[in-house]
C-alpha positions as CSV (number, residue, x, y, z in Angstrom):
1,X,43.4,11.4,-77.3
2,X,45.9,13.6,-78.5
3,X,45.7,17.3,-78.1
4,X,44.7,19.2,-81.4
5,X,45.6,23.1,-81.4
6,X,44.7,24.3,-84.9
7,X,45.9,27.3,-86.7
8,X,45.1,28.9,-89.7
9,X,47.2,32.2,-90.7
10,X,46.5,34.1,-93.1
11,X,48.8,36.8,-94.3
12,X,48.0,38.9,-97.5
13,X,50.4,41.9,-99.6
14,X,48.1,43.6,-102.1
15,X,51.3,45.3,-104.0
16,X,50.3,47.6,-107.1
17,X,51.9,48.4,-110.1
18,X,51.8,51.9,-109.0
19,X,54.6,53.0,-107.8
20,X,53.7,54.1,-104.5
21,X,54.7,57.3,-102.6
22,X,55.8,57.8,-99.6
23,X,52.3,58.8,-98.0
24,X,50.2,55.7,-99.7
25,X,51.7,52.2,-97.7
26,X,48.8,49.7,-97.2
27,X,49.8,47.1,-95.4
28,X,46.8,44.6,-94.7
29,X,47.0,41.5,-92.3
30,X,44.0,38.8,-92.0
31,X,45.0,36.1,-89.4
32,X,42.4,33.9,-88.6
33,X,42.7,31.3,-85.8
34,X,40.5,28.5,-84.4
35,X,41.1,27.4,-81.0
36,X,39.5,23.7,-79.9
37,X,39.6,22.1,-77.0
38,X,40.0,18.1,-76.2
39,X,37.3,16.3,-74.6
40,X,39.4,15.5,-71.7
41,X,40.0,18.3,-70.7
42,X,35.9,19.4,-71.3
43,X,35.4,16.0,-69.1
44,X,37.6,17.7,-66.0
45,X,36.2,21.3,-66.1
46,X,32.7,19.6,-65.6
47,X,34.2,17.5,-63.1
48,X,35.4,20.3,-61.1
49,X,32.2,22.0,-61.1
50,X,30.4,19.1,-60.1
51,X,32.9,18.5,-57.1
52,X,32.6,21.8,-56.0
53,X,28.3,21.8,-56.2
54,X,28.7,18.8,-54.2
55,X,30.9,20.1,-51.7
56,X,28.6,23.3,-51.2
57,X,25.6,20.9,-51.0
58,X,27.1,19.1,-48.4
59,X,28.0,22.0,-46.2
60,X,24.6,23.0,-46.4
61,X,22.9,20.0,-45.8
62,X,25.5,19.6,-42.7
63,X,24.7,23.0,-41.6
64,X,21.0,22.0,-41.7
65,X,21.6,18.9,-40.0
66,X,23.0,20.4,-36.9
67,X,20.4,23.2,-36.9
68,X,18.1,20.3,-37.0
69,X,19.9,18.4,-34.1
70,X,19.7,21.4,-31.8
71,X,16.5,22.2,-31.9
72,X,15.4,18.8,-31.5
73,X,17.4,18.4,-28.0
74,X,15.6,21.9,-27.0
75,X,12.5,20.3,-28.2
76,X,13.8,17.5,-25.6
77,X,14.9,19.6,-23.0
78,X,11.1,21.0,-23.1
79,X,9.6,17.8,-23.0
80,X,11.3,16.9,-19.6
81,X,10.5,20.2,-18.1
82,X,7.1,20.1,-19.2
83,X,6.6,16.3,-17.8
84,X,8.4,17.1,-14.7
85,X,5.8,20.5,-14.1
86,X,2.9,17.8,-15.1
87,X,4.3,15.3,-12.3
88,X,4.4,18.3,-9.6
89,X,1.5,19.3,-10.6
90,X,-0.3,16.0,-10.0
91,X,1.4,15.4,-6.6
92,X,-0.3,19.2,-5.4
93,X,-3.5,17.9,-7.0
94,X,-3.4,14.5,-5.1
95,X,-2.4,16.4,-1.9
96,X,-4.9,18.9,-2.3
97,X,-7.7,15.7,-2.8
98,X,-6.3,14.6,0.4
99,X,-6.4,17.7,2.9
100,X,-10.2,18.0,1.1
101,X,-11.2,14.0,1.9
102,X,-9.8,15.4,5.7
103,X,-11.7,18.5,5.6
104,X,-14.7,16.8,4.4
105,X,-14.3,13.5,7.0
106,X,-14.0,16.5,9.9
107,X,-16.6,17.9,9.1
108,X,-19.1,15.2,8.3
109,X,-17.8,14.2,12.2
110,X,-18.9,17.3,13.9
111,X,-22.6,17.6,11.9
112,X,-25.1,17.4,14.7
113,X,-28.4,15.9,13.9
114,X,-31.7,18.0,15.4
115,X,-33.4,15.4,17.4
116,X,-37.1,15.3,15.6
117,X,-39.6,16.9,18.2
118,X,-42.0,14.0,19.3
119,X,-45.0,16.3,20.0
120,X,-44.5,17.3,16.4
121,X,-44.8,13.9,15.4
122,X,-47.6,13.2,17.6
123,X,-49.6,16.2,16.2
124,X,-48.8,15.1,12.6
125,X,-50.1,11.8,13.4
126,X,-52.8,13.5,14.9
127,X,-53.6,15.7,12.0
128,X,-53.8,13.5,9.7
129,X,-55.7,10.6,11.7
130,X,-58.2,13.2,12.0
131,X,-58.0,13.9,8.3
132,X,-58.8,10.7,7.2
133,X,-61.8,10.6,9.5
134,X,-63.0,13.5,8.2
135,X,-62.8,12.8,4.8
136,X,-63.8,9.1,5.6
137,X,-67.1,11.3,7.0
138,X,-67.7,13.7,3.6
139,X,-66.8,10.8,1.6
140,X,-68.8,8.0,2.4
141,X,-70.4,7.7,-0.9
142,X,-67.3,6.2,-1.8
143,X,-65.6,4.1,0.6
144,X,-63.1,3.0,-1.8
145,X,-61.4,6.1,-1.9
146,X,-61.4,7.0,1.6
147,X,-59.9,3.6,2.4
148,X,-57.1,4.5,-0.3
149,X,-56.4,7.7,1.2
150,X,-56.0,6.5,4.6
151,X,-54.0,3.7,3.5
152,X,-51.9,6.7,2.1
153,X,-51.8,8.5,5.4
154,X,-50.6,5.5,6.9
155,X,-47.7,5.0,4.4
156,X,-46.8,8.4,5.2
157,X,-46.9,8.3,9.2
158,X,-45.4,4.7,9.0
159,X,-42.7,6.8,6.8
160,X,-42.1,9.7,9.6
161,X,-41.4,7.3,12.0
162,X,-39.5,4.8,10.2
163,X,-36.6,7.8,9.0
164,X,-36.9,9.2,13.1
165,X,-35.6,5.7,13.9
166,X,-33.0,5.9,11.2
167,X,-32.5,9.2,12.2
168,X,-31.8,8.1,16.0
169,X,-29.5,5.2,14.7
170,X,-26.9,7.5,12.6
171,X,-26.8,9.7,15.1
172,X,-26.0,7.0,18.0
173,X,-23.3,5.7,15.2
174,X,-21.8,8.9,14.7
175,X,-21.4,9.0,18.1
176,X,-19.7,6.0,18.5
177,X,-17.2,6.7,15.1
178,X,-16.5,9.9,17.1
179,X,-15.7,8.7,20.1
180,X,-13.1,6.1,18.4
181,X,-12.1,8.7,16.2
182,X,-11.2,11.2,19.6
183,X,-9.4,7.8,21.1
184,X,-7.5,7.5,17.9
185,X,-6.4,10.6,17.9
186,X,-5.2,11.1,21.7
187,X,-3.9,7.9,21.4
188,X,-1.5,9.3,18.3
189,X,-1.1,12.7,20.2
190,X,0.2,10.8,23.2
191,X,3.9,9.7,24.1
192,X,5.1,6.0,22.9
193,X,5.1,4.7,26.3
194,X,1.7,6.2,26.9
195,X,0.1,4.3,23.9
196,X,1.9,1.0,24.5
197,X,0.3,1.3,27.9
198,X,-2.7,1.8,26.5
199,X,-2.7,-0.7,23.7
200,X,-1.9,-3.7,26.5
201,X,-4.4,-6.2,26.3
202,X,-6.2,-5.1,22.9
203,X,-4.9,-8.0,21.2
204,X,-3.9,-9.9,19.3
205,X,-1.0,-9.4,21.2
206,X,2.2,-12.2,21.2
207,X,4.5,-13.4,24.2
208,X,6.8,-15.8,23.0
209,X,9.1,-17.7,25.5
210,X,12.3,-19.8,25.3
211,X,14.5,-21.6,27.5
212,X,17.0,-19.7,29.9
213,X,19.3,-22.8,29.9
214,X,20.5,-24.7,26.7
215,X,19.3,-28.2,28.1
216,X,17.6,-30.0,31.0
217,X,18.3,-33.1,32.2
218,X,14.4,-34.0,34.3
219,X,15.4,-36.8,37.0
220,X,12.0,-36.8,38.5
221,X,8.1,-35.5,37.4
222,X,9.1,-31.8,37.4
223,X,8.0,-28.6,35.9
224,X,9.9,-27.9,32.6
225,X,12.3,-24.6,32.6
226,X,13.5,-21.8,33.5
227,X,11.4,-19.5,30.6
228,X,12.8,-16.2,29.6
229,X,11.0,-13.7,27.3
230,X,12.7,-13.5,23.5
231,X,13.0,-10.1,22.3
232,X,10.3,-7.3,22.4
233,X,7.9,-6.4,19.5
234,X,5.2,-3.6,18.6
235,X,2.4,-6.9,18.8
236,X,4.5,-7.8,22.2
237,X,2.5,-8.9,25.2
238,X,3.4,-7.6,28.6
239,X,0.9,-8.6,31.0
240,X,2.4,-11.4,32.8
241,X,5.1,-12.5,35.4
242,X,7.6,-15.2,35.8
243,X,7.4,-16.9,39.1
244,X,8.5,-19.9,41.0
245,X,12.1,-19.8,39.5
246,X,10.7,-18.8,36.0
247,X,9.2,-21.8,35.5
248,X,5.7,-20.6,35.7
249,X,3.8,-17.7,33.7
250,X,1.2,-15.6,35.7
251,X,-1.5,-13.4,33.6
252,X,-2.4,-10.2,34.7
253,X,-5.1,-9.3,32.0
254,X,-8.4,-11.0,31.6
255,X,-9.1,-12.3,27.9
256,X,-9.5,-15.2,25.5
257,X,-5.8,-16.8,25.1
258,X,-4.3,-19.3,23.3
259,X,-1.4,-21.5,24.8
260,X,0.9,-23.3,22.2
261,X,3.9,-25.2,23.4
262,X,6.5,-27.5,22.1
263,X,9.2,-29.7,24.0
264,X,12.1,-30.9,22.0
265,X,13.6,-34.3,23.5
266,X,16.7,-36.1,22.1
267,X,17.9,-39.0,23.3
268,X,17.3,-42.7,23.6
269,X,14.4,-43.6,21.5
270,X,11.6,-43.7,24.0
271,X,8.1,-42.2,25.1
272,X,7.7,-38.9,25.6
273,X,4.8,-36.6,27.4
274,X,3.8,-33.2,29.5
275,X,0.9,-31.5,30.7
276,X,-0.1,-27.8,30.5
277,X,-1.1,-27.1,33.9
278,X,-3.5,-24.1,35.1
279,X,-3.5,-22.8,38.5
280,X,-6.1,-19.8,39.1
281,X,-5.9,-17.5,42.0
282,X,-7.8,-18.0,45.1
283,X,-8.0,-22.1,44.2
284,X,-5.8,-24.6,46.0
285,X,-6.6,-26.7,43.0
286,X,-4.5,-27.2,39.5
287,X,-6.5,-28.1,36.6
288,X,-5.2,-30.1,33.8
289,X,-5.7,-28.2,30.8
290,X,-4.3,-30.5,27.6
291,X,-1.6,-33.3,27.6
292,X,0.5,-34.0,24.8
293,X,2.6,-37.1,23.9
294,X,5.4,-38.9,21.1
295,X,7.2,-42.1,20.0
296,X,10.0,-41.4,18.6
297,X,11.3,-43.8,16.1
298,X,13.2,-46.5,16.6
299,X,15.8,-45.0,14.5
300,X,15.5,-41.5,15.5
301,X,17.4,-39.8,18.9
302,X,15.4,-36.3,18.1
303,X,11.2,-35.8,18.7
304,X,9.5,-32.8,19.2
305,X,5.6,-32.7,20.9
306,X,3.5,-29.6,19.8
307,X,0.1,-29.2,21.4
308,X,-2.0,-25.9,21.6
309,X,-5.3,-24.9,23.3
310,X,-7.8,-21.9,23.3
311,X,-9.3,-21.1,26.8
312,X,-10.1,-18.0,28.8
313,X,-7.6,-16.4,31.4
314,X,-8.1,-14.3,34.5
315,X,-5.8,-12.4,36.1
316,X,-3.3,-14.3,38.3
317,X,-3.8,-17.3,36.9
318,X,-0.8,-19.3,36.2
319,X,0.3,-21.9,33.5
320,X,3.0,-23.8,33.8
321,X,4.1,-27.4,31.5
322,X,4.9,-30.5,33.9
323,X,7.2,-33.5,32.1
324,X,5.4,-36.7,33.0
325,X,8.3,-39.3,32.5
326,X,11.3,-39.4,34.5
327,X,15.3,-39.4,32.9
328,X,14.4,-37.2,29.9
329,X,16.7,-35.2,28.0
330,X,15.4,-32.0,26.5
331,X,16.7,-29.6,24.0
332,X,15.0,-25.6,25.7
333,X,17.5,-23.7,22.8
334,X,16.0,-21.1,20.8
335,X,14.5,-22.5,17.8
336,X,13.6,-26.6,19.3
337,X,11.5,-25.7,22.6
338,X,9.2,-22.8,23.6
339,X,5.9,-21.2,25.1
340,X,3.8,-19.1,23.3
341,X,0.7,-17.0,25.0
342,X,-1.4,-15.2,22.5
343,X,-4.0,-12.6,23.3
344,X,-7.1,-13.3,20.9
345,X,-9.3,-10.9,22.9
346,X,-9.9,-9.0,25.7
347,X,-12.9,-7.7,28.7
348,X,-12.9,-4.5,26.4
349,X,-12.7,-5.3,23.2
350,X,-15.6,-8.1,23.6
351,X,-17.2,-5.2,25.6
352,X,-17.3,-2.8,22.4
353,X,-18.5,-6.0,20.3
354,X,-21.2,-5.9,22.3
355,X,-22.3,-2.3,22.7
356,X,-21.9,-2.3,18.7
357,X,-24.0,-5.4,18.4
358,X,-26.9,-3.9,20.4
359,X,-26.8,-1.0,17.9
């Protein structure tokens, strides 16, 4: 489209006959002119303005946006404060629910019951025996309601003496939970040496031995060993001794035991066997407690024999594990051959059992 500039000019002399003076010139002039503009150049001023609308648009609606932003990571920023207060505050509640469960265990421990007066009893029983005579007495013309009332009575005695026996029984337990309660806590007050001392022979407690030699070659019916203790635990039992060359384990606690042993052999395939043998203080006699015996295969150079038994101990009594055969190879490493004592229960603790039994 071409550009189009239009002008129209218009020029006009009015000249008169008359001769003019000096003084009387008119000189008129009429110039019209019409300016239009090409629709291209329409087309970019309306472009510009629209650029420039869209540009300030755009900075505001960026300027908006990062307001926006920012006050949504405050927003954030209170969040995790506010969930980190909530989380404190719900530990100081939990601990607080804790000293009170303490406070309230402490104190339910020291509540001493008033023992019920028996003459008081007596007297109510009295009292109201004589009541139901009496009114049995003004109310014979009706014998039914007499006997109703002193069926009544009866409940009610029966009742008085039924909560004085409870009464007696939480009181004796209460006694008892206090007393464990005061052992407890000495017993946490108390050195770590004094409360292993003390824990000996509660049970169950483990003692766990394995050969002090890698192998032993038995020539002749001997005792299997030397033992040595493996390495000591919280649940470790100590109340023993190894004698006669640490082949033989002495008890020093009385209690309800259990003996489990296994013997590893290797060798020739052939038959294999031992007793557990039990010698008791003051008795020239050994007993023989279990035996146990394996084949192994014809193919096989390697058997194991596991036996186990349950049986109660006394102090000084001694077990020791006697190879029948003779020319036997056995494997006492850590992992193939070992002793185990276990101390299921003891004088004390069966001693408690009772007591709480009884009550």
């Amino acid at each position: 489209m071409k550009k189009q500039l239009v002008r129209d000019t218009l020029i006009q002399l009015d000249v008169t006959t008359k001769k003019p003076s000096s003084a009387d010139k008119i000189i008129e002039y009429n110039v019209n002119m019409n300016v239009s503009l090409s629709n291209e150049k329409k087309s970019r001023i309306f472009q510009m303005t629209q650029s420039l609308v869209i540009i300030i648009l755009a900075i505001t609606f960026l300027i908006a946006y990062t307001q926006l932003k920012t006050e949504i990571q405050i927003l954030e920023a209170q969040m995790e404060l506010i969930n980190s207060n909530l989380a404190i505050l719900i530990l100081k509640r939990e601990e607080h629910h804790v000293n009170s469960n303490r406070t309230n265990t402490h104190q339910e421990s020291v509540i001493e019951f008033r023992p019920y007066n028996t003459n008081n009893k007596m007297s109510i029983h009295y009292k109201l025996s004589s009541e139901a005579n009496d009114d049995t007495t003004l109310t014979s013309f009706n014998e039914d309601n007499a006997k109703l009332e002193n069926n009544v009575n009866n409940r009610v005695i029966r009742s008085i003496i039924t909560f004085e026996e409870h009464n007696e029984t939480e009181r004796t337990t209460l006694n008892y939970m206090n007393n464990d309660k005061n052992e407890d806590s000495t017993t946490w007050n108390d050195s770590r040496a004094g409360r292993m001392q003390r824990d000996v022979g509660r049970g169950p407690l483990v003692a766990t031995f394995v050969g002090a030699v890698p192998e032993q070659h038995v020539t002749d019916t001997v005792y299997i060993g030397p033992w040595v203790k493996k390495n000591e635990s919280r649940y470790g039992f100590n109340k023993f001794h190894l004698v006669e060359d640490k082949r033989s384990i002495e008890v020093t606690a009385n209690g309800l035991f259990m003996i489990s042993t296994q013997i590893y052999y290797f060798g020739e395939p052939t038959h294999h066997s031992y007793w557990i043998l039990l010698s008791s203080e003051g008795s020239s006699t050994t007993k023989k407690v279990i035996k146990c015996a394996s084949v192994s295969a014809v193919s096989a150079t390697e058997t194991s024999c596991y036996t186990s038994v349950i049986l109660p101990l006394r102090r000084g009594d001694r077990l020791r594990i006697q190879q029948q055969e003779r020319d036997r190879l056995i494997n006492l490493r850590e992992g193939y051959s070992y002793v185990q004592i276990t101390l299921l229960s003891n004088d004390q603790q069966r001693r408690r059992t009772s007591s709480i039994d009884r009550l």
